[in-house]
GULUMPA-560280 format. One record per residue (C-alpha): residue number from 1; residue in one letter; z, x, y. Coordinates in nm, 3 decimals. Layout:
<atoms>
    k  r        Z        X        Y
  NUM  A        Z        X        Y
...
</atoms>
This chain:
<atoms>
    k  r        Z        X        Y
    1  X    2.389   10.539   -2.036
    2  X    2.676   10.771   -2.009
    3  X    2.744   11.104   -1.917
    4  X    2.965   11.388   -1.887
    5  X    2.974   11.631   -1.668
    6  X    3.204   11.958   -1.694
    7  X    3.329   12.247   -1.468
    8  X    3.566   12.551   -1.433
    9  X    3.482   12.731   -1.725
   10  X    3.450   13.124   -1.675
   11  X    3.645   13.497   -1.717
   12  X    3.972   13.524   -1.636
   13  X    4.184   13.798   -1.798
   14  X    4.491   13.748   -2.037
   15  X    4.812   13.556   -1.914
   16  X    4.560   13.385   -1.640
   17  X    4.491   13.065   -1.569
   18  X    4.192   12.812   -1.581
   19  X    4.089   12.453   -1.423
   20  X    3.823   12.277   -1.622
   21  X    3.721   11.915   -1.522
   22  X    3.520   11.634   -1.647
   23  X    3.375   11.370   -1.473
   24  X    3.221   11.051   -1.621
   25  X    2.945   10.859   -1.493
   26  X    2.700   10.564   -1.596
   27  X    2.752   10.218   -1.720
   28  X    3.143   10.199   -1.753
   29  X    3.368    9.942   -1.805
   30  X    3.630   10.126   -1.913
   31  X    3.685   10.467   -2.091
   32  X    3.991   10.414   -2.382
   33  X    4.038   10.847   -2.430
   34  X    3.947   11.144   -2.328
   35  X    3.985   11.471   -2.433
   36  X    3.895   11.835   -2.480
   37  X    3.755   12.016   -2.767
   38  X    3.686   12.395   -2.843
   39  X    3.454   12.559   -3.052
   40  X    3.485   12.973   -3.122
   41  X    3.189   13.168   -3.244
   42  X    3.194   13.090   -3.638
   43  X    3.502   12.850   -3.606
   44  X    3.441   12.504   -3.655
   45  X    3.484   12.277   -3.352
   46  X    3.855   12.158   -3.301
   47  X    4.071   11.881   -3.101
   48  X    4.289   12.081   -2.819
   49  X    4.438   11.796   -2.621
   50  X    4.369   11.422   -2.579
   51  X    4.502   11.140   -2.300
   52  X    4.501   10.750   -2.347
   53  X    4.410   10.518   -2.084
   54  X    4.771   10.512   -2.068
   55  X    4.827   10.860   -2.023
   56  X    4.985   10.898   -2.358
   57  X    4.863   11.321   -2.456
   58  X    4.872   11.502   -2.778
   59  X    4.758   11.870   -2.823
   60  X    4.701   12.116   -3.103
   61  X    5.011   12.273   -3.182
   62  X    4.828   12.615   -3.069
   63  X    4.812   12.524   -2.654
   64  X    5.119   12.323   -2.672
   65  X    5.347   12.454   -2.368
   66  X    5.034   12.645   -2.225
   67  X    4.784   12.338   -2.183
   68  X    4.783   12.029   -1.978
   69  X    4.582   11.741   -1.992
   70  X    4.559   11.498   -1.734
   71  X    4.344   11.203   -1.577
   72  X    4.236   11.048   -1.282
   73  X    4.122   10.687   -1.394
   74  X    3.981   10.566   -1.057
   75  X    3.726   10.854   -1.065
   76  X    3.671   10.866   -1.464
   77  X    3.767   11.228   -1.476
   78  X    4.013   11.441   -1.674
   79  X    4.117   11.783   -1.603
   80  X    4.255   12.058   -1.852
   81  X    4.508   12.299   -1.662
   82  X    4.511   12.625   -1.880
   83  X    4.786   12.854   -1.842
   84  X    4.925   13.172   -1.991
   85  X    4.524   13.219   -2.207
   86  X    4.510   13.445   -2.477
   87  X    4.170   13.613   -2.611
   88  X    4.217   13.357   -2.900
   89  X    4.098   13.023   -2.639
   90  X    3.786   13.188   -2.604
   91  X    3.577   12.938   -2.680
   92  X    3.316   12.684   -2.566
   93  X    3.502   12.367   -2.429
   94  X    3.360   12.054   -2.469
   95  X    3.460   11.688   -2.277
   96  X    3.495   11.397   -2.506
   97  X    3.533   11.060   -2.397
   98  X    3.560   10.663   -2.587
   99  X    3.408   10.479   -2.329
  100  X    3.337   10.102   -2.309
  101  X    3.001    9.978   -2.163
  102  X    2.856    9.598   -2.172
  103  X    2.636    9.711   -2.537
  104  X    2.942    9.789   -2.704
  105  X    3.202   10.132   -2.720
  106  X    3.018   10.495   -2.744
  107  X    3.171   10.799   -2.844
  108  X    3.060   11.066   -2.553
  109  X    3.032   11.436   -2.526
  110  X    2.976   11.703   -2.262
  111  X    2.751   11.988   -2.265
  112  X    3.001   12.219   -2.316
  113  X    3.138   12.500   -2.096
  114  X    3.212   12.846   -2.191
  115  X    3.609   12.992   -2.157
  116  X    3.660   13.353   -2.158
  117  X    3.987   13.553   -2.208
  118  X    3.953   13.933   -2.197
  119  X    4.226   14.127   -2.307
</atoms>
């Protein structure tokens, strides 16, 4: 079994900057990509930046320039820097990881933490 574990969600005014984190534990051989998604109340849930095992990133075109995603393989974690956050990124932010365990590949996700930009 495999799980996800986020942090550094929270308030944080407009123009500020956030951490969040995500670490992965369980049966892992090897995790292919992770990433972060967002879901806004009565928006659909969308992609906002993904890393390869190889550290190859894409982001939505909305965070590019603002957003950084990164990756620590040896502890199974990535990390989203957020800088310059509008009210718009308020969202709920949920880890997302490929991961490959002895049974065969799973698709993971997180629980979800909540990102707050007042205005």
């Amino acid at each position: 079994q495999v799980q996800l574990v986020e942090s550094g969600g929270g308030l944080v005014q407009a123009g500020g900057s956030l951490r969040l984190s995500c670490a992965a534990s369980g049966s892992i051989l090897s995790i292919l990509v992770m990433a972060w998604y967002r879901q806004a109340p009565g928006k659909e849930r969308e992609l906002v930046a993904r890393i390869t095992s190889r550290g190859s990133t894409n982001y939505a075109d909305s965070v590019k320039g603002r957003f950084a995603i990164s990756r620590d393989n040896a502890k199974n974690t990535v990390y989203l820097q957020m800088n310059s956050l509008k009210p718009e990124d308020t969202a709920v932010y949920y880890c997302n990881a490929e991961v490959v365990t002895a049974p065969g590949d799973l698709v993971v996700w997180g629980q979800g933490t909540l990102v707050t930009v007042s205005s």
